[in-house]
N, C-alpha and C positions, 0 to 999 in steps of 0.2 A: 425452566425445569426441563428435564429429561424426557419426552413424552412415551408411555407404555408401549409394547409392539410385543407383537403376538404372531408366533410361529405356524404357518399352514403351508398345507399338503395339500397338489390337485392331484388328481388319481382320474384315470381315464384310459379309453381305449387308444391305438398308438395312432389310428388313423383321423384323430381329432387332433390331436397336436398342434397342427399349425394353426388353427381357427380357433384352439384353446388360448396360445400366444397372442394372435390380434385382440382378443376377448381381454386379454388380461392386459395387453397394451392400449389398449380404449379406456379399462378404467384409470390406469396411471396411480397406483399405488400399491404395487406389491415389489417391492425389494429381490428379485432373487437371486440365491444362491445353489454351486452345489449339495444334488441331495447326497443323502448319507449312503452308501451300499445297502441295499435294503433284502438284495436277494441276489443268487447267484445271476452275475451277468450284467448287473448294474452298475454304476451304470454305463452308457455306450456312449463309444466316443461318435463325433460327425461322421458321417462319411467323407473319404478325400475331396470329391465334386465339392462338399460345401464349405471345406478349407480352400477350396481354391473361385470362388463366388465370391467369399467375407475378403476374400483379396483384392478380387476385382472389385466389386463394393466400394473396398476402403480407399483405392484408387483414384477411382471416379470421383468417390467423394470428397476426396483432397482435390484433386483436379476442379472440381466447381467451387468449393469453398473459397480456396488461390485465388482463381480470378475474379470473385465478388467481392476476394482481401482487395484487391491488385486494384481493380476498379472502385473500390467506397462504394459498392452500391448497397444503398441502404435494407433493410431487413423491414419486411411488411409489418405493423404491428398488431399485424393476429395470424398465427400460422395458416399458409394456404392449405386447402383441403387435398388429404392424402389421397388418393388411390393406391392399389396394390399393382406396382410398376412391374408389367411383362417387359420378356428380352428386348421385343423393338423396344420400347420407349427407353431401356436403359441402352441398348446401342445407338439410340440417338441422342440421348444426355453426355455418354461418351464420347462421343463424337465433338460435341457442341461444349462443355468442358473442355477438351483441348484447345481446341480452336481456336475459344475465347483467353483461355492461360495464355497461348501461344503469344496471340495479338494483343493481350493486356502485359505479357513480359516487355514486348518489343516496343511499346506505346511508354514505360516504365521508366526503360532504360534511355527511350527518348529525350524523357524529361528529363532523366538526372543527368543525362549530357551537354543539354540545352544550359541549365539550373544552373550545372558549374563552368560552361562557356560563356554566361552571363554574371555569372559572380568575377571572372577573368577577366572581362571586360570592363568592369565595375571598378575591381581595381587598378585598370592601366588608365584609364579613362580621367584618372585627377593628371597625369603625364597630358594628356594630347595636347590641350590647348598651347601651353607653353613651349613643348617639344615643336607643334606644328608652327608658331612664331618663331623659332630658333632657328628651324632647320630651311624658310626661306632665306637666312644669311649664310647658307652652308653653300647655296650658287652663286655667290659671289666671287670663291673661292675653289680652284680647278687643283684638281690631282689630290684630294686629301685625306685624311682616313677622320671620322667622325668617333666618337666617345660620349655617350649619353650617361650623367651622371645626378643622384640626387640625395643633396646632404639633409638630413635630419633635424631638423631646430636649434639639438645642444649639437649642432657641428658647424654653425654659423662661422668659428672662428677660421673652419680650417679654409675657406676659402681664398683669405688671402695669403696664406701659407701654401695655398696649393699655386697660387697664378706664383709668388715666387720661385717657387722650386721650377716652374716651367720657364721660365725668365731664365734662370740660370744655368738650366742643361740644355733649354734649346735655344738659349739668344734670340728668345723674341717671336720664333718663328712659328708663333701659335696664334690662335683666337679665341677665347673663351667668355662665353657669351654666357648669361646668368639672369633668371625669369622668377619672380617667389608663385609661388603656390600658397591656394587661400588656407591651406592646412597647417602653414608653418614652412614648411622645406622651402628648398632651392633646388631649382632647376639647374642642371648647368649643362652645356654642350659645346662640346671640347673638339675645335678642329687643328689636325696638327698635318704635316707633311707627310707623304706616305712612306717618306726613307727612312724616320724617325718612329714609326709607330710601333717599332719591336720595344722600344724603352719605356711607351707609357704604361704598362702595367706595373711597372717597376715604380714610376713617380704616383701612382696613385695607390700605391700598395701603402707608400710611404708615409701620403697624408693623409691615411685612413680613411678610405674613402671607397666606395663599390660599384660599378659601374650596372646600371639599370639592363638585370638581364631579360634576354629578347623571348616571350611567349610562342611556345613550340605549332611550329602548324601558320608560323602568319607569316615568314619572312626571315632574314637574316639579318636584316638590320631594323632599326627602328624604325625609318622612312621607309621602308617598304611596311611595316605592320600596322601604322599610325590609319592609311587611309581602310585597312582591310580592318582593323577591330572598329574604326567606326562604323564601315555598312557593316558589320555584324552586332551593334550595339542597337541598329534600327530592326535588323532583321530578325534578330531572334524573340523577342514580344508577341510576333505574329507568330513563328513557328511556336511557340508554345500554345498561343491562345486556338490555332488549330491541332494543336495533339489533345487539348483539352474537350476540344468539340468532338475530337473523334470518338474520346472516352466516353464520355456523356452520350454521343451515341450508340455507342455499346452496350450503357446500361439502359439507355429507355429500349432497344431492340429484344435483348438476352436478358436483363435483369430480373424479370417476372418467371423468367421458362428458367433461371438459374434457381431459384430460390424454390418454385417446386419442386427442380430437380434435387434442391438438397433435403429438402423436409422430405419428399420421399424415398431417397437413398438412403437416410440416415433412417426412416421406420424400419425399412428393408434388413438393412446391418442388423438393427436393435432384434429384428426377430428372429435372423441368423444366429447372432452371437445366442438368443434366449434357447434356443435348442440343443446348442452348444453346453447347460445349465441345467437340462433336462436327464432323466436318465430312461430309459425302455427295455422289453423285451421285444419279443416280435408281434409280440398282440396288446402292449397297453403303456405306459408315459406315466411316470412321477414327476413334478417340480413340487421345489420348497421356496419359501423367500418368508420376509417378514412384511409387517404392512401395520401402521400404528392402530391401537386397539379401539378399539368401534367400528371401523370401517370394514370389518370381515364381510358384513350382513350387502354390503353395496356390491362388493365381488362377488360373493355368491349370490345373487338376484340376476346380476349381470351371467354366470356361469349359466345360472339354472334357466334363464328366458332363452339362453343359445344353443344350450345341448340338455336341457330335460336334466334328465338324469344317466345322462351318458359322460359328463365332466362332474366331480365330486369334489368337495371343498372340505376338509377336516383340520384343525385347529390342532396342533402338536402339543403334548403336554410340556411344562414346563420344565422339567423333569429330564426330557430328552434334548435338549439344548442349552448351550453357556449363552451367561451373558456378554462373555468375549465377543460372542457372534455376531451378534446383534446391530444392525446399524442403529445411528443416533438422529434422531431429529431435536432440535430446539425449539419449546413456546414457549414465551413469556407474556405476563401481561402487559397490557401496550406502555403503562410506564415505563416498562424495565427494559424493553423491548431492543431501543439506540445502545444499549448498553453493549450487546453481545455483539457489536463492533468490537470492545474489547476483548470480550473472550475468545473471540473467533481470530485472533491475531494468533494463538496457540493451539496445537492441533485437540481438536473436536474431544473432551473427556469420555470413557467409555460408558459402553451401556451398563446401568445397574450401580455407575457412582452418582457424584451431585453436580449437578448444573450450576458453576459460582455465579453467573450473570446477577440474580438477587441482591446478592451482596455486593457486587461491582457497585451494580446501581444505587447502594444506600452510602456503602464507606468511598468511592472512589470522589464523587463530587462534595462529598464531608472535606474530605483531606484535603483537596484544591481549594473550597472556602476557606479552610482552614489558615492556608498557608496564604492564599491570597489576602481576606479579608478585611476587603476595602469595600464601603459604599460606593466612590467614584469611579474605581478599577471594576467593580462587577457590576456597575451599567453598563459601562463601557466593551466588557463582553457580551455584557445582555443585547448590545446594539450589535455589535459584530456577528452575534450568534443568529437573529432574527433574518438580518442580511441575507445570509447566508441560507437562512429556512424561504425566505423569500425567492432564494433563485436559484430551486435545488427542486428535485422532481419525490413525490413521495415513494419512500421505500430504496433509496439510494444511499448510498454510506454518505456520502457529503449529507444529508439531509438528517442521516442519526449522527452526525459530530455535529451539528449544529444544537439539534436537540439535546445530546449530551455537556458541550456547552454551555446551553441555555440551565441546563441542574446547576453548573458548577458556577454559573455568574448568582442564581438564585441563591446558592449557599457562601458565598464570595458577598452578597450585599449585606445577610444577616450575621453572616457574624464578624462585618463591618461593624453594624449596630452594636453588635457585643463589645466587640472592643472601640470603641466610639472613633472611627478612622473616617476620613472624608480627604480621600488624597493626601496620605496622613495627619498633618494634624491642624488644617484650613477648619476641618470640620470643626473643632475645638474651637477655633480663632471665628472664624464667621458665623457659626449655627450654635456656639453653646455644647456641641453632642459630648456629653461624657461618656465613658465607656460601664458598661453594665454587667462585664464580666471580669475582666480585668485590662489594664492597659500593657498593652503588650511592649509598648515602647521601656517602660521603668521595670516590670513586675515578670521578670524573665524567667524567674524560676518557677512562678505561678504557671507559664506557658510551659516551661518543660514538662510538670508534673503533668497537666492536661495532654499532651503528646504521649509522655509515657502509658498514662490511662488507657488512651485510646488504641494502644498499641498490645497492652495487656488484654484488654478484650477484644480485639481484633483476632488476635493469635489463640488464645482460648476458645473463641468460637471456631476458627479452625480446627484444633485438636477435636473439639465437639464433632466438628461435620466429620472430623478423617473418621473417629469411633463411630459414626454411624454408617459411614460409608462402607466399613470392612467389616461391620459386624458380622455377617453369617459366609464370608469369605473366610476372613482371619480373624479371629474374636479373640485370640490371648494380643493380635497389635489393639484391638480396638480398646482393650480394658488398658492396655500398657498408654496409648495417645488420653484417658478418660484421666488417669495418674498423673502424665506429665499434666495437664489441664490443671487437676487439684495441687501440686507440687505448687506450679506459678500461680495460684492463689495463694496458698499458704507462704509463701515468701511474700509475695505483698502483703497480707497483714502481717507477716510476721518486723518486717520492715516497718508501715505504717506505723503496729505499736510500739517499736525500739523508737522511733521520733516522737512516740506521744500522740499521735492523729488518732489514734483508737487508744481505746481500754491499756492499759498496759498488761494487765493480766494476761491477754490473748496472745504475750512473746511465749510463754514457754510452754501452753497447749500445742500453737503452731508448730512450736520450734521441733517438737516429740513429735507431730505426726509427718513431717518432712522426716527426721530420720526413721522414721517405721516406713514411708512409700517410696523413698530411694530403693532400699535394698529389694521393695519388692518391685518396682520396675525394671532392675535389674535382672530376677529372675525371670519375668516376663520378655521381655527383650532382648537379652542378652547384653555383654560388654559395651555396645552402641550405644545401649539407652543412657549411660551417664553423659555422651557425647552430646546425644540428639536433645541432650536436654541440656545442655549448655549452650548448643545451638541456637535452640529457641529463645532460651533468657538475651543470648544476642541479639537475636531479630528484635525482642521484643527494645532494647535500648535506641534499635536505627530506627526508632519511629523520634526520636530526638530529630530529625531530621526536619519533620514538619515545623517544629521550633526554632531551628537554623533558618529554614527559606523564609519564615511568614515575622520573623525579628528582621533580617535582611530587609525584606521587602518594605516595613516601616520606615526603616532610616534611612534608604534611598529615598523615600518619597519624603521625609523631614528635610533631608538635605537640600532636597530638590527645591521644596518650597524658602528655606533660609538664602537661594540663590538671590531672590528678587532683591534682598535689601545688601547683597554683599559684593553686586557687580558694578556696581556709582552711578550708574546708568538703569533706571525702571524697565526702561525699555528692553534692553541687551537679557537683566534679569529677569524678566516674564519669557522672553523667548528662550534664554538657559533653559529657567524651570520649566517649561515644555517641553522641551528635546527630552530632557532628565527623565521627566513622567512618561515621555512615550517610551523610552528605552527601559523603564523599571515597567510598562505596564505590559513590555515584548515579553521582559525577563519574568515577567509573574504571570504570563499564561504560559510560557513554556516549562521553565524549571517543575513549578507543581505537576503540570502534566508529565512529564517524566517521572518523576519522585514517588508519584501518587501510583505510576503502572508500576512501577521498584515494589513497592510494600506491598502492593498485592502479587505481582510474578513472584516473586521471590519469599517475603517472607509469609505471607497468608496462603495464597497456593502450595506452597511447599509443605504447611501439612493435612492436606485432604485432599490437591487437587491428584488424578487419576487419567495420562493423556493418552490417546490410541483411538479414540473410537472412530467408528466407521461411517463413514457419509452416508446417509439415505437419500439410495437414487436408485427411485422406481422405477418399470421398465414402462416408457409411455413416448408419447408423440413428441416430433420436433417441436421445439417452442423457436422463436428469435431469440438470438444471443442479448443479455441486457447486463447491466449493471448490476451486481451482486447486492440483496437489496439484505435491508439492516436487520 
């Protein structure tokens, strides 16, 4: 749900201001925004000096944040205690910030030139041995020009195509020595006369083939690079494992005095910028914000214990504020709670619509049973999903997909049971399980109709939540969303009783008040509404969809199981039918998860959801950066 918030006013004389600011940043829950003009002169911008402070500030504070990125150094897990930083300490934070950016850039770049002078080595280094056995028969042989060459696995052939072609333009007057590599290739090293070496690019052009080019920085040939990347393949281990020590000394030295320095640089800002929010005369200070409703009475206590009655706290009527304004916070109860992983994938709905989360939580893991609904496939997540809660920290998004998980395996086993499935149809074969609602492998239309149901009141309840959502906003859409609602029930019975599943009498009741709430939705609406309601009758068929995956899903895993007796071999076909069941059990926790966010993004959001709202972020103390928690 949405949680209430309530509009207040501090009022005070001007000379309280900043000690009002700390007051209300200590308590950490007032939202503010600009106030409204309230009186001639309101309100007042900073003065220049504190545009140019909230720069310096933002400076610094990028400057230490940098090098605590720069360096990993970890973040306390409880904010160090602020003080209120005079000039010295922040000209020595300044100081000490650069110094460390400076020396954590130059430590950085170290490494990532070490990192890929050792990946260079990495890869020249399958060459050495072979090349370095070659190249002692290269002083056998006075005045020559050398060629270092290395053919690929599928180029086996061209080597003796290539010692011909040299047979034949140079009469012989070659040596071409050939070494394999444990990779596959071939070494090859090519010594020819030096009066002759203008042509060999030409015979090796020929035999497609590339001569191993020389690593910039080590030599010119390869007998000169060979002995220089090996001492660089011993040396650079140590040169990293002391740029590492250096860091690591950086952060046991500065890491403590950094991390003050950002939690109090960053209250500093926070009380700059809140001034900035503020508006005054020369003798007294308005701020507004919001603050979720109950907690006024903690603010004002906290006000009134620091200034008496010199800071005053008043509650804005409703009246003089939209609910555009308003930032959002989300509670849910703790069931529903991993859910708003999902909603929170979409920007925040505004203040004064509805919070879907509830419903996420009730239809999204329906619809994944749904389509899954296997007893063996939703253990199998249930095992995946607990994993997963086991080594995941509380309040972290991995720990609410787990939990979310764990709904959709719990509704994946039952109406397993419903439809009597056990890796689909083993259950049948080994345990007996019949199915108790229907079998979804034979009785397909039975599954449609249950998809389409579920999709009718899916989308009806939506139209429901949109007409309540807009009631005293727009209330001729909310009566026109309450219509299309009655429309698509009256076409289901009217449907139903043309097949006989109801009364038959009930076709030509329905059928008369469908044409009497067209034309008035029409009026209501306008021209779109015959659109937006054919729209709807759409979304409501793409729930057929959950029909499509969760029929699929069955007769992979039948097939899958028909493997065992159809490979001639027991063996071959137990391991088939496993591969099959792990690839159907990837493809049945993915597709439904996709499927199942489709039919709520698209067709159930689409009539009630309401997107824009505003983050509630109250003005309060550094916390450590963590994990966006579920």
């Amino acid at each position: 749900m949405i949680v209430p918030m309530t509009k207040v006013r501090l009022l005070g004389a001007r000379k309280h201001l900043p000690e009002a600011i700390r007051t209300v940043q200590d308590a950490g829950v007032l939202h503010l925004a600009q106030p409204a003009a309230l009186a001639p002169g309101l309100p007042s911008a900073p003065a220049a000096t504190d545009h140019r402070r909230i720069r310096q500030l933002e400076r610094l504070l990028a400057d230490v944040q940098f090098a605590r990125s720069l360096l990993a150094a970890p973040s306390p897990l409880r904010s160090p205690p602020v003080a209120l930083p005079d000039v010295h300490a922040l000209a020595v934070w300044a100081r000490l910030g650069r110094r460390v950016r400076r020396r954590a850039e130059t430590l950085r770049d170290r490494r990532l030139a070490l990192e890929e002078e050792q990946a260079l080595v990495a890869r020249y280094q399958r060459f050495f041995k072979a090349f370095a056995s070659l190249e002692l028969a290269r002083h056998r042989f006075a005045d020559v020009s050398a060629y270092h060459v290395v053919l690929r696995p599928d180029q086996s052939g061209q080597l003796a195509r290539l010692r011909a072609a040299l047979a034949e333009r140079l009469d012989n007057t070659f040596e071409l020595l050939a070494e394999p590599l444990p990779t596959g290739e071939t070494a090859l090293l090519l010594l020819v006369p030096a009066s002759v070496a203008r042509r060999i690019d030409e015979l090796l052009a020929e035999a497609n083939v590339q001569e191993v080019p020389m690593p910039a920085g080590y030599g010119g040939t390869l007998a000169e690079a060979i002995p220089r990347l090996l001492r660089r393949h011993d040396e650079i281990p140590a040169e990293l494992a002391s740029a590492q020590r250096e860091r690591a000394d950086l952060v046991a030295r500065h890491g403590p005095e950094l991390a003050r320095a950002e939690a109090a640089v960053h209250d500093e800002l926070e009380r700059r910028r809140a001034i900035g929010l503020s508006a005054s005369t020369m003798h007294a200070f308005v701020m507004e914000g919001w603050l979720p409703s109950g907690t006024e009475s903690a603010l004002a206590g906290a006000l009134d214990q620091q200034f008496h009655d010199a800071v005053m706290l008043e509650t804005v009527g409703r009246e003089h504020w939209r609910s555009d304004d308003a930032p959002v916070v989300l509670r849910n109860p703790r069931l529903f709670r991993p859910f708003e992983t999902i909603t929170r994938m979409l920007p925040l709905p505004r203040y004064g619509t509805i919070d879907p989360t509830p419903f996420v939580g009730v239809f999204f893991p329906m619809f994944f049973g749904l389509m899954l609904g296997d007893v063996g496939y939703g253990l199998a997540l249930a095992a995946l999903s607990a994993v997963l809660h086991l080594k995941t920290r509380p309040g972290s998004t991995p720990r609410a997909v787990a939990e979310v998980g764990g709904a959709c395996a719990l509704f994946g086993v039952a109406f397993g049971v419903a439809f009597g499935e056990f890796f689909g149809d083993l259950g049948r074969r080994w345990f007996g399980l019949e199915p108790l609602l229907f079998d979804r492998e034979h009785e397909v239309l039975a599954f449609l109709g249950l998809a389409v149901a579920l999709g009718v009141a899916h989308i009806v309840l939506g139209l429901v939540l949109g007409a309540i959502a807009s009631r005293h906003t727009h209330p001729r859409t909310a009566l026109g969303r309450l219509l299309s609602a009655a429309i698509v029930l009256l076409i289901v019975v009217a449907i139903l009783a043309a097949m006989e599943r109801l009364p038959h009498a009930l076709l030509m009741p329905a059928t008369v008040l469908i044409l009497i709430a067209f034309p008035a939705i029409v009026i209501l609406e306008g021209i779109v509404a015959p659109i937006e309601l054919f729209t709807t009758l759409g979304h409501i068929l793409s729930y057929a969809r959950i029909m499509a995956l969760g029929t699929a899903s069955v007769m992979l895993a039948i097939v899958a199981n028909q493997m065992v007796g159809a490979m001639g071999s027991v063996t071959v076909g137990v391991l088939f039918a496993l591969l099959f069941h792990l690839v159907n059990f990837a493809l049945g926790v993915f597709s439904p998860s996709i499927h199942a966010l489709r039919l709520h993004y698209v067709e159930f959001f689409g009539t009630f959801y309401s997107p824009g709202g505003t983050k509630y972020q109250p003005l309060g103390h550094w916390s450590p950066p963590r994990e966006r928690p579920a």
